[in-house]
FIPAKOL-697299 format. One record per residue (C-alpha): residue number from 1; residue in three letters; x, y, z. Coordinates in nm, 3 decimals, padded with zeros to 5 digits. Layout:
BEGIN
<resi->NUM	resn->ala	c1->X	c2->Y	c3->Z> $
...
end
This chain:
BEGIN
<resi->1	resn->unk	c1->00.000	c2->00.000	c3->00.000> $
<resi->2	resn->unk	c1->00.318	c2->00.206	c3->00.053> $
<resi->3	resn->unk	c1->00.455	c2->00.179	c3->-00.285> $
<resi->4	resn->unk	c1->00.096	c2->00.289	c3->-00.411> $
<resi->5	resn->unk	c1->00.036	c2->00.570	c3->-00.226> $
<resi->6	resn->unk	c1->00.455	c2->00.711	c3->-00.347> $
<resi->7	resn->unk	c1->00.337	c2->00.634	c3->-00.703> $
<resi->8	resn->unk	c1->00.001	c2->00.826	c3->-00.678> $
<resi->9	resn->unk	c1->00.205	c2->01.121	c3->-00.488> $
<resi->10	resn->unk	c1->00.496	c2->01.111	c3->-00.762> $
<resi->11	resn->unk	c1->00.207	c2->01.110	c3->-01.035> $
<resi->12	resn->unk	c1->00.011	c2->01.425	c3->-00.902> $
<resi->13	resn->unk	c1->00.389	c2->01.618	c3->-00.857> $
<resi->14	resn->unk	c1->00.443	c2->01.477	c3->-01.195> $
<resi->15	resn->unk	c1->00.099	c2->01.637	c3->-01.351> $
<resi->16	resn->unk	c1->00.163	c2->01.975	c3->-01.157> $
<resi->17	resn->unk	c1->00.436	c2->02.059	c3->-01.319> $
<resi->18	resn->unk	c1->00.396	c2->02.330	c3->-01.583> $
<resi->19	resn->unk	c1->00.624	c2->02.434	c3->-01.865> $
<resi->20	resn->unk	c1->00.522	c2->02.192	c3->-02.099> $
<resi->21	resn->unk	c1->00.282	c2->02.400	c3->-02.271> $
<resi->22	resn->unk	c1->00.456	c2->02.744	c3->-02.375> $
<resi->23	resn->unk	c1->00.370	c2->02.846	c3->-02.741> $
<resi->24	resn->unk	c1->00.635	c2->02.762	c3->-02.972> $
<resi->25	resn->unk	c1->00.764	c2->03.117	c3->-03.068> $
<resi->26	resn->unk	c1->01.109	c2->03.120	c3->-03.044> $
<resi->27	resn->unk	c1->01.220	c2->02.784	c3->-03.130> $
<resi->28	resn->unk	c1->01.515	c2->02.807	c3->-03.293> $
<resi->29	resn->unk	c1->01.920	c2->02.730	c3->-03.180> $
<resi->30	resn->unk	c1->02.116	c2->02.981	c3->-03.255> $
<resi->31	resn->unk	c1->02.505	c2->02.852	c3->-03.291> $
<resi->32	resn->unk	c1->02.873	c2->03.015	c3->-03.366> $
<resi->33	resn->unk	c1->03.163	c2->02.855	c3->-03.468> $
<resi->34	resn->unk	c1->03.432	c2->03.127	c3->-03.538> $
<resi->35	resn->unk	c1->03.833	c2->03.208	c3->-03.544> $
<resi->36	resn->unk	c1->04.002	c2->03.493	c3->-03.414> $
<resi->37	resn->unk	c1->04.356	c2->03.637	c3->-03.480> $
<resi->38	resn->unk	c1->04.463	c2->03.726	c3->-03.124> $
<resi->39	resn->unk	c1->04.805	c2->03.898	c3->-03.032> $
<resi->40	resn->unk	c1->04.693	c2->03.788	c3->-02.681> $
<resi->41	resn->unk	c1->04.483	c2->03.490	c3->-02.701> $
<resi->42	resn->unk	c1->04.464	c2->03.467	c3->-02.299> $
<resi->43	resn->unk	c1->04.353	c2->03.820	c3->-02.208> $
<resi->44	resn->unk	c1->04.098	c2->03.807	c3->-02.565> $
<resi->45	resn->unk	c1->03.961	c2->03.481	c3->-02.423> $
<resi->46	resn->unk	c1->03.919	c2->03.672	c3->-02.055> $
<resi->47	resn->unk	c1->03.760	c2->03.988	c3->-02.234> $
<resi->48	resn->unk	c1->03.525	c2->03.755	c3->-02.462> $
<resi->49	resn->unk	c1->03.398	c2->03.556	c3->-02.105> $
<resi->50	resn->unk	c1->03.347	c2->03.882	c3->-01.952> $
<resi->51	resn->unk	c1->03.128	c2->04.039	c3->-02.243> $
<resi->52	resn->unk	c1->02.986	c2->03.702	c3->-02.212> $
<resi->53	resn->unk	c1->02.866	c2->03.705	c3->-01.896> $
<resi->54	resn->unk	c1->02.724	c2->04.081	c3->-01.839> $
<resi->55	resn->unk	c1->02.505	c2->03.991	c3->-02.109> $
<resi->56	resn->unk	c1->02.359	c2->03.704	c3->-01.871> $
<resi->57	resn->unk	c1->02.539	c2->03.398	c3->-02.076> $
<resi->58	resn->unk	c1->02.794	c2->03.191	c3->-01.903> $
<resi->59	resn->unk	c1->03.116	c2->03.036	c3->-02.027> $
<resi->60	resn->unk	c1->03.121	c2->02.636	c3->-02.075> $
<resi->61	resn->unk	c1->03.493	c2->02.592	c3->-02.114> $
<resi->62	resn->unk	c1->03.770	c2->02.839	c3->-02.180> $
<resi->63	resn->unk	c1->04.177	c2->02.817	c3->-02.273> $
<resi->64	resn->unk	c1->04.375	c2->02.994	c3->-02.457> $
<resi->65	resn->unk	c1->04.274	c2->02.786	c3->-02.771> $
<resi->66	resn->unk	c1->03.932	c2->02.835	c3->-02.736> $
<resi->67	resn->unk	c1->03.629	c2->02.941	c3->-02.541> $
<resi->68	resn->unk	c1->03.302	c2->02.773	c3->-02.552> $
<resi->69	resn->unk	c1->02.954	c2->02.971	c3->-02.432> $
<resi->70	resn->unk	c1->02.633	c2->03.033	c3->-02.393> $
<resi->71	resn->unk	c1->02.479	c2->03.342	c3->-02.510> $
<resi->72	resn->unk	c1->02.148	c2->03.465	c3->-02.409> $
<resi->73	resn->unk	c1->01.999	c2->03.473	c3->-02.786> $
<resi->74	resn->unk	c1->01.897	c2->03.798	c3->-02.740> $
<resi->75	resn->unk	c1->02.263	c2->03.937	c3->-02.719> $
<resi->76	resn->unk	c1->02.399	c2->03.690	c3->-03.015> $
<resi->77	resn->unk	c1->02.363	c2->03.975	c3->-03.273> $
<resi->78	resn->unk	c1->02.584	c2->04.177	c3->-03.143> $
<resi->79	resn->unk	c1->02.905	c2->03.910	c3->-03.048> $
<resi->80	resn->unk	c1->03.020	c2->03.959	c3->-03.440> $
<resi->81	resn->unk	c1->03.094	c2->04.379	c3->-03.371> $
<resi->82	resn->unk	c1->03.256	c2->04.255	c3->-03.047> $
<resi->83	resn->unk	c1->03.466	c2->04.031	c3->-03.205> $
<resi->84	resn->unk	c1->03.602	c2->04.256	c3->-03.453> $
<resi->85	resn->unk	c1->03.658	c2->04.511	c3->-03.228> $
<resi->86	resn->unk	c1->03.837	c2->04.253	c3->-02.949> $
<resi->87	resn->unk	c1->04.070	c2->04.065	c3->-03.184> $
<resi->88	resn->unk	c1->04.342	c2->04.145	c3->-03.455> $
<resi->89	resn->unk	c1->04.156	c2->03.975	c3->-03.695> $
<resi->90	resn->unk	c1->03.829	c2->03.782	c3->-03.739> $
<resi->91	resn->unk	c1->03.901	c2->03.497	c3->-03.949> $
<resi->92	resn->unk	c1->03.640	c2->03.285	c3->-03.960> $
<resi->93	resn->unk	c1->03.247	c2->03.342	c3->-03.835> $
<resi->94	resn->unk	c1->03.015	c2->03.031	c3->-03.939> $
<resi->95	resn->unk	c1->02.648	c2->03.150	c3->-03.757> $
<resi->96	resn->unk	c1->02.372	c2->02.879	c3->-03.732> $
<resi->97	resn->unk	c1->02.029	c2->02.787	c3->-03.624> $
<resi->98	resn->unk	c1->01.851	c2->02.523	c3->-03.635> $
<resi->99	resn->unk	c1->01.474	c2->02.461	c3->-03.597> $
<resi->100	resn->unk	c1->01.336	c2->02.277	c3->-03.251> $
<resi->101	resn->unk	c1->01.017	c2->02.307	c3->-03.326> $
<resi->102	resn->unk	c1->00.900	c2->01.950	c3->-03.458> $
<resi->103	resn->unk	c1->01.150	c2->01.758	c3->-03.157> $
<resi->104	resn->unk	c1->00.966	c2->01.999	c3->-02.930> $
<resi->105	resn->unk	c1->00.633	c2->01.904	c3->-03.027> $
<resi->106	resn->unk	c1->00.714	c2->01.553	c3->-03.047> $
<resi->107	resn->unk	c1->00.830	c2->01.531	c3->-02.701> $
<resi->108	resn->unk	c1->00.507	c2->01.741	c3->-02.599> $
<resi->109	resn->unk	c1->00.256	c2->01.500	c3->-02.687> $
<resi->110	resn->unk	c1->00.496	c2->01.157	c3->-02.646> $
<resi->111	resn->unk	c1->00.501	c2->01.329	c3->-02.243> $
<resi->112	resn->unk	c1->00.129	c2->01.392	c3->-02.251> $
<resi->113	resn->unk	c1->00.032	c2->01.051	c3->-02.397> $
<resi->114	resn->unk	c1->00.254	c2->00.879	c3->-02.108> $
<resi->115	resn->unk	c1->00.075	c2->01.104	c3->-01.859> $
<resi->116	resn->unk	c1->-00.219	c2->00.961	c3->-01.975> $
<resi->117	resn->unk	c1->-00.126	c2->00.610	c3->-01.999> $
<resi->118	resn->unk	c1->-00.001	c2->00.669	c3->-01.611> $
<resi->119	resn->unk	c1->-00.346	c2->00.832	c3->-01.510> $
<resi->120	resn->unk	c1->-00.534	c2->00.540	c3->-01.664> $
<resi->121	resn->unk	c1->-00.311	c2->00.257	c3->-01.504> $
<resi->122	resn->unk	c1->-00.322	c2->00.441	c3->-01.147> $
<resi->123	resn->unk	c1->-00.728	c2->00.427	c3->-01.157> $
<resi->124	resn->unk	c1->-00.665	c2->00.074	c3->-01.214> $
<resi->125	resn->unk	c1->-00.492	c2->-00.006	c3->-00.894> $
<resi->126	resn->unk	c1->-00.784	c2->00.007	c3->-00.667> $
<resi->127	resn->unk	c1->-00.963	c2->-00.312	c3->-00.877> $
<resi->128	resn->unk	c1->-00.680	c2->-00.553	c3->-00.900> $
<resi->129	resn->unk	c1->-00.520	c2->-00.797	c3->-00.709> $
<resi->130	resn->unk	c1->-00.173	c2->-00.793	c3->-00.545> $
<resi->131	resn->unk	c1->-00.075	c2->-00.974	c3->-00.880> $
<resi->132	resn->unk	c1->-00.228	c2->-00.726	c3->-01.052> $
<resi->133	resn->unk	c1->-00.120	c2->-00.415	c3->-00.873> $
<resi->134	resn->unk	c1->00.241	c2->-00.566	c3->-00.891> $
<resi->135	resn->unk	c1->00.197	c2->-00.563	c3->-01.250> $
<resi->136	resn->unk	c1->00.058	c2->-00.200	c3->-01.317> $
<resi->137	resn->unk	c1->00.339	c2->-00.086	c3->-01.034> $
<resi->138	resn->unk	c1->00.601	c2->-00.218	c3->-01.284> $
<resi->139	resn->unk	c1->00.435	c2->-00.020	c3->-01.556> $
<resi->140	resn->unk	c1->00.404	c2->00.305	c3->-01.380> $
<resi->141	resn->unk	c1->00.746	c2->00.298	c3->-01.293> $
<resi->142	resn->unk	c1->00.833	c2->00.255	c3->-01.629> $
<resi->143	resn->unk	c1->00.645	c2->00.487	c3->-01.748> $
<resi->144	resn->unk	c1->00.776	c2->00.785	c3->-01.462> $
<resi->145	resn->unk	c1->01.100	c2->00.696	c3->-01.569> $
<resi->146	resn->unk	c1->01.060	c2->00.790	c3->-01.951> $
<resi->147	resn->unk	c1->00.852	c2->01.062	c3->-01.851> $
<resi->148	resn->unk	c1->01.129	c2->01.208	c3->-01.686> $
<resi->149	resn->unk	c1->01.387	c2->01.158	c3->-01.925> $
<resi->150	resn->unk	c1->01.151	c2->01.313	c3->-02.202> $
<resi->151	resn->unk	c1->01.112	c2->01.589	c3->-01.974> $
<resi->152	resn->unk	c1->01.457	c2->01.610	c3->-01.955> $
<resi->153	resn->unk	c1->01.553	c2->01.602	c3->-02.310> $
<resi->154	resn->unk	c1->01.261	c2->01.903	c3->-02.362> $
<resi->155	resn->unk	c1->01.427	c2->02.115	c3->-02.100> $
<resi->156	resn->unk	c1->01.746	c2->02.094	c3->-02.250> $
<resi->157	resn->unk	c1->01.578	c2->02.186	c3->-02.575> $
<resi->158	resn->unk	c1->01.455	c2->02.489	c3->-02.389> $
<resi->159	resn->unk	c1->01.762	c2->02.623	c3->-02.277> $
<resi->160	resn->unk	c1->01.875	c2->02.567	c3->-02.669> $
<resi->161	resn->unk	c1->01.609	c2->02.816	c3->-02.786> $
<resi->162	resn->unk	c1->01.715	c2->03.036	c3->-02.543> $
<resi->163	resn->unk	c1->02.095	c2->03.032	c3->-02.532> $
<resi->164	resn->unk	c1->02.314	c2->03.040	c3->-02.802> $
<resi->165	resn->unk	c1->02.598	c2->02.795	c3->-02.799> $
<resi->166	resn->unk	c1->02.916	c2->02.948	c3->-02.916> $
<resi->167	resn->unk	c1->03.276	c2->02.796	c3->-02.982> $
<resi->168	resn->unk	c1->03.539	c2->03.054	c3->-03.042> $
<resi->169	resn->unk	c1->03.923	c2->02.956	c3->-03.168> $
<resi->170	resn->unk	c1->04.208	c2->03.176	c3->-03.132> $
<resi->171	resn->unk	c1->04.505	c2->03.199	c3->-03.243> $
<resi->172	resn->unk	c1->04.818	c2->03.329	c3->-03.180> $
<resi->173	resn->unk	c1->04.931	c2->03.621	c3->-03.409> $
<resi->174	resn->unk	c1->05.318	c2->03.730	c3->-03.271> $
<resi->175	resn->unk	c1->05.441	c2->04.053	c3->-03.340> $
<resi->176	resn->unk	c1->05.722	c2->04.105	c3->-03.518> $
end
């Protein structure tokens, strides 16, 4: 009786959660792969994680090769002038995006169709017997745990149509 009174309590936390049904305006991944001449490829890669970051964005890895970020989407327009301006020359800049829309949708409805599965399964319980409840136990479980990585997979996809990713390569220009 334990076990189904966790799984009705995880299943009604499960349906409260909300999220799941913004509109679909902004669902595109914006993306940067780009090489800079730097004199200074160190103090570049500090001053490109600082703009970074007072624009809200945060920096995923950073060297003196390279610096990898996320860039509220919002601000990506404007890292190309900063660029210019911050390096001795901007050799490469490869923008992308790519549309989330369909994935999104998809893992919409495959979350809302497991919901519903769940819901159905959990009225069941009451009406069977310990064989029986066993049985629609092992289901729900299943079914909580791909719910939760679908959820997972669309909140990463959120934070994609949100953030920009950007990878930046410098290199070092000596000189003479």
């Amino acid at each position: 009786m334990k076990h189904i009174l966790m799984i009705t309590a995880v299943c009604l936390f499960l349906f409260s959660i909300t999220g799941y049904t913004q509109d679909l305006s902004g669902t595109l991944h914006y993306s940067l792969r780009s090489m800079i001449l730097a004199s200074d490829p160190e103090q570049t890669s500090n001053a490109i994680a600082a703009w970074v970051e007072e624009r809200g964005g945060y920096v995923l890895y950073t060297s003196p090769d390279i610096i990898v970020f996320r860039l509220p989407v919002d601000s990506f327009p404007g890292i190309r002038s900063f660029l210019e301006d911050e390096s001795d020359a901007l050799l490469e800049y490869s923008p992308g995006a790519v549309d989330l829309q369909e994935e999104i949708v998809n893992l919409r409805s495959g979350i809302q169709s497991r919901e519903e599965i769940l819901e159905k399964n959990l009225s069941y319980i009451d009406k069977t017997d310990v064989a029986g409840t066993l049985a629609i136990e092992k289901e729900v479980t299943g079914l909580l745990t791909e719910i939760e990585s679908m959820k997972g997979r669309l909140n990463k996809l959120m934070v994609d149509t949100r953030f920009a990713y950007g990878e930046i390569s410098l290199s070092f220009y000596h000189h003479s």
